[in-house]
Z-matrix of the N, CA and C atoms (Angstrom, degrees):
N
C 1 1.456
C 2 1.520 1 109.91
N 3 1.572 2 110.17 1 143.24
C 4 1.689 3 115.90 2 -162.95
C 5 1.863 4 97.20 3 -83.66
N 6 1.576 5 111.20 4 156.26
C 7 1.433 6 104.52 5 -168.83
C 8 1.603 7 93.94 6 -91.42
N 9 1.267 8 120.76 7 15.15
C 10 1.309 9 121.83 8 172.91
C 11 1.445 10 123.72 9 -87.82
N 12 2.162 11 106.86 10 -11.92
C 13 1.219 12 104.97 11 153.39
C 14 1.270 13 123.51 12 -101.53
N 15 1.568 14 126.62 13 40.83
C 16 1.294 15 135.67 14 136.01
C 17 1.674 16 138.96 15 -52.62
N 18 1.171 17 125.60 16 101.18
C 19 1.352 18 123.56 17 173.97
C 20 1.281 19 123.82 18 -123.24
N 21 1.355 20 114.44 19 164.46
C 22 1.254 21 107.15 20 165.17
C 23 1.858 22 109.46 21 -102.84
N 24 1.364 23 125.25 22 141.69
C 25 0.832 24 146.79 23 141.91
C 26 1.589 25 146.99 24 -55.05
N 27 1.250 26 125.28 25 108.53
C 28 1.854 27 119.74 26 176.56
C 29 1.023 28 94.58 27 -100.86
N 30 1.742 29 114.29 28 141.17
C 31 1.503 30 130.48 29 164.07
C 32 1.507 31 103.66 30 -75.73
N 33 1.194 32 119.26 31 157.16
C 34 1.806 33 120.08 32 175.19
C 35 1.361 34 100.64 33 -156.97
N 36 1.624 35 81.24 34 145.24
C 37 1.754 36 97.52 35 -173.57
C 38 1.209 37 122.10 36 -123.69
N 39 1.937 38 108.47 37 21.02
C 40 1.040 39 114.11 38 168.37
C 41 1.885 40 126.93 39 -110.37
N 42 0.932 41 125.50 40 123.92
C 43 1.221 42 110.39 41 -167.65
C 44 2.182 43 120.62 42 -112.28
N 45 1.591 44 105.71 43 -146.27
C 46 1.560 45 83.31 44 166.96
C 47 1.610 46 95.33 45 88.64
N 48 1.291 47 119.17 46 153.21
C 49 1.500 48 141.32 47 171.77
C 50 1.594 49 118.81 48 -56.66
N 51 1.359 50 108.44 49 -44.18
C 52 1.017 51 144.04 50 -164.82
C 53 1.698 52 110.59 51 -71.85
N 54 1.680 53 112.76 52 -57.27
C 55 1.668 54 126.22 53 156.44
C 56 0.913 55 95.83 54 -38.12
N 57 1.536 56 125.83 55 -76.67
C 58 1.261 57 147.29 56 -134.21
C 59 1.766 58 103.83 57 -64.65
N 60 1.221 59 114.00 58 -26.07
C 61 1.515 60 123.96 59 -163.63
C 62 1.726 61 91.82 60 -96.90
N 63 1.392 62 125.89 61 -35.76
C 64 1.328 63 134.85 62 166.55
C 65 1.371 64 98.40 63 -40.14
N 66 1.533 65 111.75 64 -79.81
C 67 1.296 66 128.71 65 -158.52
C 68 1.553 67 107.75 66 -40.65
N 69 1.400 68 113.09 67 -53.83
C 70 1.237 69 116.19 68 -156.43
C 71 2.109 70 115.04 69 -73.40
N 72 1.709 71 89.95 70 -33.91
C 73 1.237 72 99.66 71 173.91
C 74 1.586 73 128.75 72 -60.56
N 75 1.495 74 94.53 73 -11.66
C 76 2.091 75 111.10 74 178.78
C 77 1.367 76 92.47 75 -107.42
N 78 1.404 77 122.00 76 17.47
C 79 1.588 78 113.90 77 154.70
C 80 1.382 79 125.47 78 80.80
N 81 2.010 80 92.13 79 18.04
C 82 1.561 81 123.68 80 170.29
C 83 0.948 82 118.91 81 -68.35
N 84 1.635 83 117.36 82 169.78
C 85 1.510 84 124.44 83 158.42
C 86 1.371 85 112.24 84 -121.15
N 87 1.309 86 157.74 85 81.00
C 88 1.405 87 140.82 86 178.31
C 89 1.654 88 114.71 87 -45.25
N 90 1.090 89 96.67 88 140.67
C 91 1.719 90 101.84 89 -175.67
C 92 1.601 91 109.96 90 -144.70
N 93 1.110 92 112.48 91 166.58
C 94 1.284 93 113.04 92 -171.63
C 95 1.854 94 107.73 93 -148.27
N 96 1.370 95 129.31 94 138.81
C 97 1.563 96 133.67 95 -127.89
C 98 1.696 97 91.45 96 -142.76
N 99 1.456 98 111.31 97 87.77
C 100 1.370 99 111.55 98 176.27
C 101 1.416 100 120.03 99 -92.96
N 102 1.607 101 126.01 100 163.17
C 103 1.290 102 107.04 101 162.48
C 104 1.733 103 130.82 102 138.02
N 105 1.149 104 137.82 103 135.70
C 106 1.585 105 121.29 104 -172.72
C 107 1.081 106 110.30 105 64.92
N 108 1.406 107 143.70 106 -0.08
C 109 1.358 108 122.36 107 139.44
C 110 1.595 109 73.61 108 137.76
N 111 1.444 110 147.37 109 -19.01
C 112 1.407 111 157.49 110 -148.73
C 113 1.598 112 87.62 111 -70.21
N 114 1.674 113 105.24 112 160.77
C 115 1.314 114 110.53 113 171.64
C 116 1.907 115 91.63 114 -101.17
N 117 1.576 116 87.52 115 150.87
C 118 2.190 117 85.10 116 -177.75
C 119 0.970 118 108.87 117 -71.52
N 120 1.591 119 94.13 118 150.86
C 121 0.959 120 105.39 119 -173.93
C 122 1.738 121 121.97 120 -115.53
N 123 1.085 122 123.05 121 110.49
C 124 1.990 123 126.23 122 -176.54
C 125 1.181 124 110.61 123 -45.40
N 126 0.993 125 145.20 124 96.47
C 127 1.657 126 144.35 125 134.92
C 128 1.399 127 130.29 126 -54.87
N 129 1.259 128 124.99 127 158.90
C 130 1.298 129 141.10 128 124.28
C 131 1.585 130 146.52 129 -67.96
N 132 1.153 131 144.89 130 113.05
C 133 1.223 132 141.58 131 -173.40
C 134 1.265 133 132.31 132 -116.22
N 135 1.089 134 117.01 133 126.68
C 136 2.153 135 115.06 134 -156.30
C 137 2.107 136 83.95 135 -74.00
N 138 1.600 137 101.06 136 120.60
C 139 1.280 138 97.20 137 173.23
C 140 1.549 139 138.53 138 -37.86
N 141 1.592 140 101.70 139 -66.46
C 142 1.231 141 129.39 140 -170.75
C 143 1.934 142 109.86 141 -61.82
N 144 1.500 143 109.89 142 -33.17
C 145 1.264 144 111.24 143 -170.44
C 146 1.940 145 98.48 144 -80.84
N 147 0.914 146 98.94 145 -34.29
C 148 1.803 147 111.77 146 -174.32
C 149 1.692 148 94.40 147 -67.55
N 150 1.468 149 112.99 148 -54.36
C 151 1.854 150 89.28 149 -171.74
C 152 1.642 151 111.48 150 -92.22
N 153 1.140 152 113.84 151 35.71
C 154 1.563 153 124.20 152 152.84
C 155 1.391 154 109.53 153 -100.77
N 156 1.393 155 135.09 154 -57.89
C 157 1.563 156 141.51 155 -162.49
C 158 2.109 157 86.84 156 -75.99
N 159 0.935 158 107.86 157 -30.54
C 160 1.862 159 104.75 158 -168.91
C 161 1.899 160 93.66 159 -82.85
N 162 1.108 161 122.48 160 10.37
C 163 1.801 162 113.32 161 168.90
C 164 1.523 163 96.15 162 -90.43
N 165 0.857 164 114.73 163 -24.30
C 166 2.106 165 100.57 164 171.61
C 167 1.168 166 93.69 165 -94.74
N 168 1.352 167 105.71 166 141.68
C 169 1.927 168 126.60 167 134.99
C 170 1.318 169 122.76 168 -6.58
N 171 1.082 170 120.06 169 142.33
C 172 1.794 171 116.65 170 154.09
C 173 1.418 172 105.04 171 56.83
N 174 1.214 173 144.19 172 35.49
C 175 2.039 174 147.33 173 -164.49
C 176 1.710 175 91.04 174 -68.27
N 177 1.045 176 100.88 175 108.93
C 178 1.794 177 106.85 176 160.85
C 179 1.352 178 110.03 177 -100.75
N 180 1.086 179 93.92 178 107.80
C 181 2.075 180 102.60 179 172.14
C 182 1.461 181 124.07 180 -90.54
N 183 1.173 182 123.98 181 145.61
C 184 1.264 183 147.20 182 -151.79
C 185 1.555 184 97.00 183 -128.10
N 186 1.579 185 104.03 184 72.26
C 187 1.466 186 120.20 185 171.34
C 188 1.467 187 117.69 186 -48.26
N 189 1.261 188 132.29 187 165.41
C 190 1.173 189 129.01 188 169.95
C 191 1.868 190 92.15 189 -146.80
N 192 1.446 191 126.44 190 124.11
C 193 1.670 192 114.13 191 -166.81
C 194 1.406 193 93.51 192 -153.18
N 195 1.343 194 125.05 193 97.38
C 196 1.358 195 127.30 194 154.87
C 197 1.490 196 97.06 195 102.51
N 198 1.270 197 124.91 196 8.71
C 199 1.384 198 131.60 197 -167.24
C 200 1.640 199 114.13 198 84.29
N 201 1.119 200 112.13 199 7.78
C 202 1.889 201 122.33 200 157.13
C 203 1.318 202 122.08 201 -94.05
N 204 1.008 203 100.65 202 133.15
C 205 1.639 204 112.64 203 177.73
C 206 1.958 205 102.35 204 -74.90
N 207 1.073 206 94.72 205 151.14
C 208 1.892 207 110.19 206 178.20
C 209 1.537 208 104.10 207 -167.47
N 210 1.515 209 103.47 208 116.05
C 211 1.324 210 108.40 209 165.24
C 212 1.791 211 116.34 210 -98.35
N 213 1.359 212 113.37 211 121.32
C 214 1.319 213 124.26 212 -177.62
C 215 1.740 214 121.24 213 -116.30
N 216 1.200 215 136.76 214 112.10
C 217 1.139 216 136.45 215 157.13
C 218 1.286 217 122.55 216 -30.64
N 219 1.369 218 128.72 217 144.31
C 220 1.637 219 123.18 218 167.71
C 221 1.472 220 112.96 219 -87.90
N 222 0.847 221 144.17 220 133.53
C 223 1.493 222 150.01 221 177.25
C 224 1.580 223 138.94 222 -123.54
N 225 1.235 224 76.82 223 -17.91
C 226 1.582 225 93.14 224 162.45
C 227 1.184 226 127.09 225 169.99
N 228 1.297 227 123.51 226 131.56
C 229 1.591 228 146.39 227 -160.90
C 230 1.554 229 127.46 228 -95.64
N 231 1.172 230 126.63 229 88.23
C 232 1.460 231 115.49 230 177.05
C 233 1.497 232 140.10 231 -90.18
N 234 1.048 233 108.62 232 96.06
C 235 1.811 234 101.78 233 -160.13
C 236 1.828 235 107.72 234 -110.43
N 237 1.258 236 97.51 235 154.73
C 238 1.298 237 115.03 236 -170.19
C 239 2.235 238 107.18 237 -50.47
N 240 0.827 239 96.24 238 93.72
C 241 1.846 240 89.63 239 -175.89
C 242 1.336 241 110.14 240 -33.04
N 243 1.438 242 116.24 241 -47.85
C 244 2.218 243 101.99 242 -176.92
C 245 1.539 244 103.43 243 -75.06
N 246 1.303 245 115.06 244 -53.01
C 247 1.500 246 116.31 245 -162.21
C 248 1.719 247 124.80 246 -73.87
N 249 1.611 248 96.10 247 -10.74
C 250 1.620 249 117.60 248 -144.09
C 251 1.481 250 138.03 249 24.96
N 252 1.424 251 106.64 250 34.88
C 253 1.946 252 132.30 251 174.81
C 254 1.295 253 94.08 252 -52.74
N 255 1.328 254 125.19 253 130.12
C 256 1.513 255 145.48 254 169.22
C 257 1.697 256 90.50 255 -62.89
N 258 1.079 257 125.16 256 111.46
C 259 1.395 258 135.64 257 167.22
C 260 1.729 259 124.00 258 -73.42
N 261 1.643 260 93.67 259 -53.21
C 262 1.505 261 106.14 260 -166.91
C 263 1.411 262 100.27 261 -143.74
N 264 1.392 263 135.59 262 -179.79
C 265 1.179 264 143.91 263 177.04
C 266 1.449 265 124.80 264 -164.10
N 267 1.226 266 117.33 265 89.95
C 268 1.702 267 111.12 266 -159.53
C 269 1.959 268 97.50 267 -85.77
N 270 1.449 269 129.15 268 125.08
C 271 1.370 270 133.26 269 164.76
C 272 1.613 271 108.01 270 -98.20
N 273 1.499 272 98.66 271 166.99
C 274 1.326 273 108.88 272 -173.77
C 275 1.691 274 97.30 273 -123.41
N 276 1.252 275 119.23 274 150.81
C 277 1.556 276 100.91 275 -178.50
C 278 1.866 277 95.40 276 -113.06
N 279 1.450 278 75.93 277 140.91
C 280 1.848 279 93.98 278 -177.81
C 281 1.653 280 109.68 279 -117.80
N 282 1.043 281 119.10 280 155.76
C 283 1.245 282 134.11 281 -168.67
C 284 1.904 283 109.99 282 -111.53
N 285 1.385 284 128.08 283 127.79
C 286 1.495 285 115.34 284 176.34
C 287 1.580 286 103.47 285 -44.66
N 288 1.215 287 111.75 286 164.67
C 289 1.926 288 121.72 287 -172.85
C 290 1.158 289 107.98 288 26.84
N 291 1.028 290 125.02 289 47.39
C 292 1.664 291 142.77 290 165.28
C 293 1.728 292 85.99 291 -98.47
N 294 1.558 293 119.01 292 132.44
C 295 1.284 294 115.96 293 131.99
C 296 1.213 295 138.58 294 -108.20
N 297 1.717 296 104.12 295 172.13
C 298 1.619 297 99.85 296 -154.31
C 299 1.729 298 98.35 297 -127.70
N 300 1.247 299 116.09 298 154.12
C 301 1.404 300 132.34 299 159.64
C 302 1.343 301 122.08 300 -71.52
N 303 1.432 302 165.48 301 90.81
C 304 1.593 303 158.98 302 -137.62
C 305 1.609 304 96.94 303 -161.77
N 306 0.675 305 105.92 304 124.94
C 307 2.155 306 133.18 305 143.22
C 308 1.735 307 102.61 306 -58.48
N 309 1.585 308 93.33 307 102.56
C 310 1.441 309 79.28 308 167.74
C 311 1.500 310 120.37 309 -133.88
N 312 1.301 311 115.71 310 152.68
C 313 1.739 312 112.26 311 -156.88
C 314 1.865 313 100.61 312 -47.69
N 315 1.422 314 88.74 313 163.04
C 316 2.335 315 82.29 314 165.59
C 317 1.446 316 75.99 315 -122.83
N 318 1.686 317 112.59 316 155.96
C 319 1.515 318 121.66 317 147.80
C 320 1.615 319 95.76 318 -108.91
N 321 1.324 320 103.68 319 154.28
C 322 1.772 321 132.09 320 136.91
C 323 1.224 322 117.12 321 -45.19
N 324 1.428 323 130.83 322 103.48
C 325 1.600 324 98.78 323 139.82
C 326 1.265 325 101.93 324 -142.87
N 327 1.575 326 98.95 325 176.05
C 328 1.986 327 124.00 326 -165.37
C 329 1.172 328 99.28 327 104.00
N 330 1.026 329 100.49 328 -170.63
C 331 1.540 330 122.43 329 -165.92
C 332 1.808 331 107.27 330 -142.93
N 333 1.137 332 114.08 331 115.91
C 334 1.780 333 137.87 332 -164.32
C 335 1.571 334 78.76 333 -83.72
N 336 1.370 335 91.48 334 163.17
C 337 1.777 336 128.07 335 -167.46
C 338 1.472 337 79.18 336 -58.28
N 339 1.632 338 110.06 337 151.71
C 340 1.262 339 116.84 338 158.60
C 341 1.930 340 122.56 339 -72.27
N 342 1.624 341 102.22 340 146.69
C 343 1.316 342 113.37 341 -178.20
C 344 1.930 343 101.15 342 92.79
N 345 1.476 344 132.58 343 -11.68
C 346 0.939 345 109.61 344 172.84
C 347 1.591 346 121.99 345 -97.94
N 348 1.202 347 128.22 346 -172.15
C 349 1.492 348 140.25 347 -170.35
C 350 1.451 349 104.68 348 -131.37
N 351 1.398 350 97.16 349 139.11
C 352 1.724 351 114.48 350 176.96
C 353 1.386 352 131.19 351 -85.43
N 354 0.838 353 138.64 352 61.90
C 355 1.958 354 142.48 353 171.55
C 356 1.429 355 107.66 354 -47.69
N 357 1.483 356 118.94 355 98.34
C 358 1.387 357 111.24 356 171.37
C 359 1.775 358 100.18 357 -96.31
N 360 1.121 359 112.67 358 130.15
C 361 1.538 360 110.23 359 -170.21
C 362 1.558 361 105.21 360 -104.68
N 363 1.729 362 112.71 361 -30.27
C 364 1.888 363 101.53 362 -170.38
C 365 1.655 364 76.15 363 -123.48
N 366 1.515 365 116.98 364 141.00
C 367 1.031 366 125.43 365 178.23
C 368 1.609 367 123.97 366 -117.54
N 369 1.693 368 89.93 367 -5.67
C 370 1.644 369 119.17 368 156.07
C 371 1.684 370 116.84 369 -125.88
N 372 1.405 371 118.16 370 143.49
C 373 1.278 372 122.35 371 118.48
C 374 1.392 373 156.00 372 -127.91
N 375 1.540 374 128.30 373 174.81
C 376 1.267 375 124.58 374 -160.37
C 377 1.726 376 107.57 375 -105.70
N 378 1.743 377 98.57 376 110.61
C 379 0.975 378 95.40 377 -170.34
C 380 2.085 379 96.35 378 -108.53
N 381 1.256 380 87.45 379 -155.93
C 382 1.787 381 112.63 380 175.18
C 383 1.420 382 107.87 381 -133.41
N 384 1.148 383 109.45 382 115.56
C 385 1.418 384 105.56 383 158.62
C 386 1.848 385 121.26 384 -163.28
N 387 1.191 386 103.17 385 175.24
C 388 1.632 387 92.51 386 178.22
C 389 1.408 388 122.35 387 -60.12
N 390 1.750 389 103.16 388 148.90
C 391 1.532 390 103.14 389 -174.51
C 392 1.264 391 133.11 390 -66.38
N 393 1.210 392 97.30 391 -21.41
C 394 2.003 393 108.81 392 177.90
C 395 1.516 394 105.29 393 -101.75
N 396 1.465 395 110.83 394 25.87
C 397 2.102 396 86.46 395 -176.71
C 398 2.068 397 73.89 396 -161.82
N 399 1.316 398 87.70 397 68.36
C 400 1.952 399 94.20 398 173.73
C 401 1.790 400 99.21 399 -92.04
N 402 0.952 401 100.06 400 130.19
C 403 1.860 402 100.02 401 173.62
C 404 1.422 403 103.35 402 -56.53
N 405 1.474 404 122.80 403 157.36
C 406 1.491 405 108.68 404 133.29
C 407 1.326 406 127.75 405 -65.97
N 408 0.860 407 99.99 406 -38.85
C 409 1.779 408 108.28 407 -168.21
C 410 1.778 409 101.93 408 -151.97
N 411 1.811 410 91.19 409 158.78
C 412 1.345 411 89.56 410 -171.30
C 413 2.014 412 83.43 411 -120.90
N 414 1.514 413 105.30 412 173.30
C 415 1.235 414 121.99 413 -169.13
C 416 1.785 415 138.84 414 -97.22
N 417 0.864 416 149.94 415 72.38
C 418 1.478 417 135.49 416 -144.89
C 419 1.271 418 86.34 417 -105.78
N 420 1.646 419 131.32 418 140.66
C 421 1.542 420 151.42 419 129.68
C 422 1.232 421 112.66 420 -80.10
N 423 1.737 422 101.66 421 117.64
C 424 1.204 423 131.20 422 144.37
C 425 1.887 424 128.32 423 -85.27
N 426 1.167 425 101.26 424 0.16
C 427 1.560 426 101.73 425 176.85
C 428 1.404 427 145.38 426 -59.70
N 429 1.412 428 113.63 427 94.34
C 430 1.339 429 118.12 428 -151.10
C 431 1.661 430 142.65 429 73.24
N 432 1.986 431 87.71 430 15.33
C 433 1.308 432 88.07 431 149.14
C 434 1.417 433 154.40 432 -100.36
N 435 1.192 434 122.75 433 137.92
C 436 1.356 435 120.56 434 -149.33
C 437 1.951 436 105.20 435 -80.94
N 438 1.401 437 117.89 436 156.71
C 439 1.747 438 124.86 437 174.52
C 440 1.247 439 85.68 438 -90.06
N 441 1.464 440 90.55 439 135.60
C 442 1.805 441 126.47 440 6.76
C 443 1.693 442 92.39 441 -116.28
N 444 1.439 443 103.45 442 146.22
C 445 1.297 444 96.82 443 173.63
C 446 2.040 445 78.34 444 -162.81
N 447 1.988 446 89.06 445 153.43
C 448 1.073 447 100.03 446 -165.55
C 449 1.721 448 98.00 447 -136.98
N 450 1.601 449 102.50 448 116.03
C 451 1.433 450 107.76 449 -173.91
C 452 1.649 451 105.26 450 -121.29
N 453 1.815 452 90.78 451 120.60
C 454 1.411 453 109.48 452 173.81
C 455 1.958 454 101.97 453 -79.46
N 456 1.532 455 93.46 454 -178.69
C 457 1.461 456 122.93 455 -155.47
C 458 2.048 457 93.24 456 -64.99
N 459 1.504 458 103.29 457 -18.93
C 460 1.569 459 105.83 458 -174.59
C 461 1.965 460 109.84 459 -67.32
N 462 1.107 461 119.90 460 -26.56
C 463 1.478 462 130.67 461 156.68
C 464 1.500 463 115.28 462 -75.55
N 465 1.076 464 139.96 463 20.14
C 466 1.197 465 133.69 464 161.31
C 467 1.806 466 111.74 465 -93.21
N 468 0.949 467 119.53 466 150.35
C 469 1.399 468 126.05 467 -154.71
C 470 1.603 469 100.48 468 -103.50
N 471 1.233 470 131.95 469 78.34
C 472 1.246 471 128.18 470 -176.65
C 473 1.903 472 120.78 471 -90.43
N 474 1.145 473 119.36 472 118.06
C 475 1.335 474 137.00 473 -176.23
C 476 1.413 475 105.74 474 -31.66
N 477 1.553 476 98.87 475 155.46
C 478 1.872 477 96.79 476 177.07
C 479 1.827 478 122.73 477 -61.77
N 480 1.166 479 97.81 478 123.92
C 481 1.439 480 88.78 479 176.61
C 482 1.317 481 112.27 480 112.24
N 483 1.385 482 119.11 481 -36.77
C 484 1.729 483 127.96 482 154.04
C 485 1.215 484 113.13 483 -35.83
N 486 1.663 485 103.91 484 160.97
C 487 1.243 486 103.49 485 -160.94
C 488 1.609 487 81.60 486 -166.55
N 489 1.350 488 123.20 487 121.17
C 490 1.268 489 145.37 488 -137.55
C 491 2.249 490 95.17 489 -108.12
N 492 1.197 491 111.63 490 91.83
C 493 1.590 492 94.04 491 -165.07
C 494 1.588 493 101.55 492 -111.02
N 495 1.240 494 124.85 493 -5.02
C 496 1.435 495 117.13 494 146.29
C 497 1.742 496 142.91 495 -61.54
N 498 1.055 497 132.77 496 162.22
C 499 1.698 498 123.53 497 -148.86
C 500 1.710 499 85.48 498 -71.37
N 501 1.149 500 105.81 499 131.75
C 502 1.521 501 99.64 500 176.27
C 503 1.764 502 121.68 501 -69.15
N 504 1.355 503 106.55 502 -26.29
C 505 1.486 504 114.26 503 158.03
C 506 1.610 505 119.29 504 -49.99
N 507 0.690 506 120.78 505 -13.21
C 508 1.422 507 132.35 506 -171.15
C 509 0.853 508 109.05 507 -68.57
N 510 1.760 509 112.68 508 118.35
C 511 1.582 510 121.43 509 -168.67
C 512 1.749 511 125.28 510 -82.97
N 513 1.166 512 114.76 511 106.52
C 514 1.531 513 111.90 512 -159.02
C 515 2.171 514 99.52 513 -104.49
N 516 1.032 515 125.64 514 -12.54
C 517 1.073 516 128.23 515 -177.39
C 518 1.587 517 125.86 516 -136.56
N 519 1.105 518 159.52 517 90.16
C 520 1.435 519 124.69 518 163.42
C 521 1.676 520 118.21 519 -109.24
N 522 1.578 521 105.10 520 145.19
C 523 1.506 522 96.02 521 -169.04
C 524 1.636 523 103.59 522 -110.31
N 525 1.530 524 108.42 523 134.47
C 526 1.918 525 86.11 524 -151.25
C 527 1.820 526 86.03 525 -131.63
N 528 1.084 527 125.33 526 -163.52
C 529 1.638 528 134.85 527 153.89
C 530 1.475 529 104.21 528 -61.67
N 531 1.338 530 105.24 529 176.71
C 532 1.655 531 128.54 530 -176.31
C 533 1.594 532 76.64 531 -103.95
N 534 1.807 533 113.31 532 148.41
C 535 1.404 534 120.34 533 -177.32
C 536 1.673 535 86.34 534 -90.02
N 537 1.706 536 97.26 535 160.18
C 538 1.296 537 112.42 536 161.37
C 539 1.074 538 133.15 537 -44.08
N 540 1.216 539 123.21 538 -28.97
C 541 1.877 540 125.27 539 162.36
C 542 1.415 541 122.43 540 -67.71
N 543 1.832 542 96.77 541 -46.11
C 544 1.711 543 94.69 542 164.72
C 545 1.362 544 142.32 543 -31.99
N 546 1.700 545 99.24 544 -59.75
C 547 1.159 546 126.00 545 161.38
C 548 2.142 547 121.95 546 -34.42
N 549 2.115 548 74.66 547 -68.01
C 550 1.843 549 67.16 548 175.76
C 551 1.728 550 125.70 549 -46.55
N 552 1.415 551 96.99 550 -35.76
C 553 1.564 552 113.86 551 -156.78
C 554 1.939 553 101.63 552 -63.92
N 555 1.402 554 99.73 553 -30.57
C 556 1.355 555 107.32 554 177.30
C 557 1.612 556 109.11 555 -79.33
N 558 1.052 557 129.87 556 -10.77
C 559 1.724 558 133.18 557 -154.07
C 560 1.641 559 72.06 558 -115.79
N 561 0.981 560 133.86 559 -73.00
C 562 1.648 561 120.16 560 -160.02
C 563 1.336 562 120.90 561 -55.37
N 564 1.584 563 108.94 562 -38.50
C 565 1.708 564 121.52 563 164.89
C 566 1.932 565 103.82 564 -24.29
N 567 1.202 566 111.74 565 -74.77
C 568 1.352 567 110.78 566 -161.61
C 569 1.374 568 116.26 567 -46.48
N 570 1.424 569 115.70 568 -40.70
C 571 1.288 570 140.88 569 -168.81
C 572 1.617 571 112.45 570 -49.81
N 573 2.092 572 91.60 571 -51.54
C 574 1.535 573 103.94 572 -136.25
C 575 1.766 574 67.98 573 -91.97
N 576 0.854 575 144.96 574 -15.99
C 577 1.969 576 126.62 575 179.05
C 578 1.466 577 96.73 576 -87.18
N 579 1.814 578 139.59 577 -24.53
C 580 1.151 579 105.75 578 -176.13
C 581 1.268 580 108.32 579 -70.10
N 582 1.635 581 118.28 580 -39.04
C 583 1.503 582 135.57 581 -163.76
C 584 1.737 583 102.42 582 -51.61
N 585 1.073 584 108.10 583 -36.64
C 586 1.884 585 113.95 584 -170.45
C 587 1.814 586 92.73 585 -58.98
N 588 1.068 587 119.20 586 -71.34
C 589 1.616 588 122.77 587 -156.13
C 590 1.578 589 111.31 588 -50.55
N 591 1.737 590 102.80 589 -25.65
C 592 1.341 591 112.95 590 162.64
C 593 1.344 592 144.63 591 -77.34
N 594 1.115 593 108.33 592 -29.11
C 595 1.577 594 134.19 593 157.15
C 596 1.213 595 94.25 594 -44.10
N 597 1.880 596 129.76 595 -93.85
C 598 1.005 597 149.99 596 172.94
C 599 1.834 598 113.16 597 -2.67
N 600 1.581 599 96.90 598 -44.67
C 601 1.602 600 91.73 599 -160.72
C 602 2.194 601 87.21 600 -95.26
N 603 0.739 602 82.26 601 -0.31
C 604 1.707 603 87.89 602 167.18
C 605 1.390 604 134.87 603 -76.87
N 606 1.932 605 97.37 604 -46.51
C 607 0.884 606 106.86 605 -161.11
C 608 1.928 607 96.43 606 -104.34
N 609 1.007 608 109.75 607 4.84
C 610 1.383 609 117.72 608 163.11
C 611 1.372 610 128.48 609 -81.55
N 612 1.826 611 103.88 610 -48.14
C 613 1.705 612 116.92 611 163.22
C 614 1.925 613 116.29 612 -57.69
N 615 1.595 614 103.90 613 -26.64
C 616 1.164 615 103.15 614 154.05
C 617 1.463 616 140.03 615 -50.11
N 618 0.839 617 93.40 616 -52.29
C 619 1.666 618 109.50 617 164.82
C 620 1.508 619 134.92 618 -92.84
């Protein structure tokens, strides 16, 4: 875990819309710390450092609260729908060699046989793994495979210690032909830009 998801933490004992509109205006985050049987717990959160570490997936923070350390998962995010202002922030508290359940992004990479097209169909999966060593992302190769071929969640490249808890059938890629319309749409392209320059010299001798 990066020391950039280190913070310090304020407990608060004020609550209501109203706190909450306090909090945020001194460039807070209110948060709230569930978990292990604990009663929740109200926090404080330094704004600006929270919506940098919250652009990855899965953000495990490295609380600092009363001079105790607490590591908590993010779990869910509430932001203003027009403005998108981080409103609220519910954490889960995790323990080191604690494991965790997480959705985690897949990327693409390589480059598939030439002439085919990419269908990414699951753009997450749900794996297991430890709480302090969450991937960002997990990996699928397409390189040099030829259409049609159809690769479930069992070709995804999961880190040591992962533990794969989605249906492993689970279709995360297929690399297929360009459909028959595609095709046309590409064959008319050339056409429909020579046809323009001609129009033009038409509609000029017109006039």
């Amino acid at each position: 875990m990066s020391d950039d998801n280190k913070l310090v933490a304020e407990a608060r004992d004020q609550f209501g819309k109203g706190a909450a509109r306090k909090i945020r205006a001194a460039g807070k985050i209110p948060a709230v710390i569930y978990g292990h049987g604990s009663e929740p717990q109200h926090v404080t959160l330094p704004g600006h450092e929270v919506s940098l570490i919250l652009r990855k997936a899965n953000a495990l923070l490295d609380l600092e609260i009363g001079g105790k350390s607490q590591l908590a998962l993010v779990k869910d995010v509430q932001k203003d729908p027009v403005r998108q202002i981080i409103e609220h922030i519910d954490l889960i508290v995790v323990k080191k060699g604690e494991k965790v359940q997480v959705e985690v992004p897949v990327h693409v990479v390589g480059e598939a046989a030439p002439g085919t097209v990419l269908e990414q169909e699951a753009h997450t999966l749900l794996v297991e793994v430890s709480a302090v060593a969450i991937p960002e992302a997990l990996q699928i190769s397409v390189e040099g495979v030829e259409a049609i071929t159809h690769l479930p969640a069992t070709e995804v490249v999961l880190p040591e210690g992962a533990v794969l808890v989605s249906d492993p059938e689970t279709l995360v890629v297929s690399v297929v032909l360009p459909t028959v319309a595609a095709v046309e749409e590409e064959a008319e392209a050339p056409v429909a830009a020579a046809e323009a320059p001609a129009a033009e010299a038409e509609a000029e001798a017109a006039e």
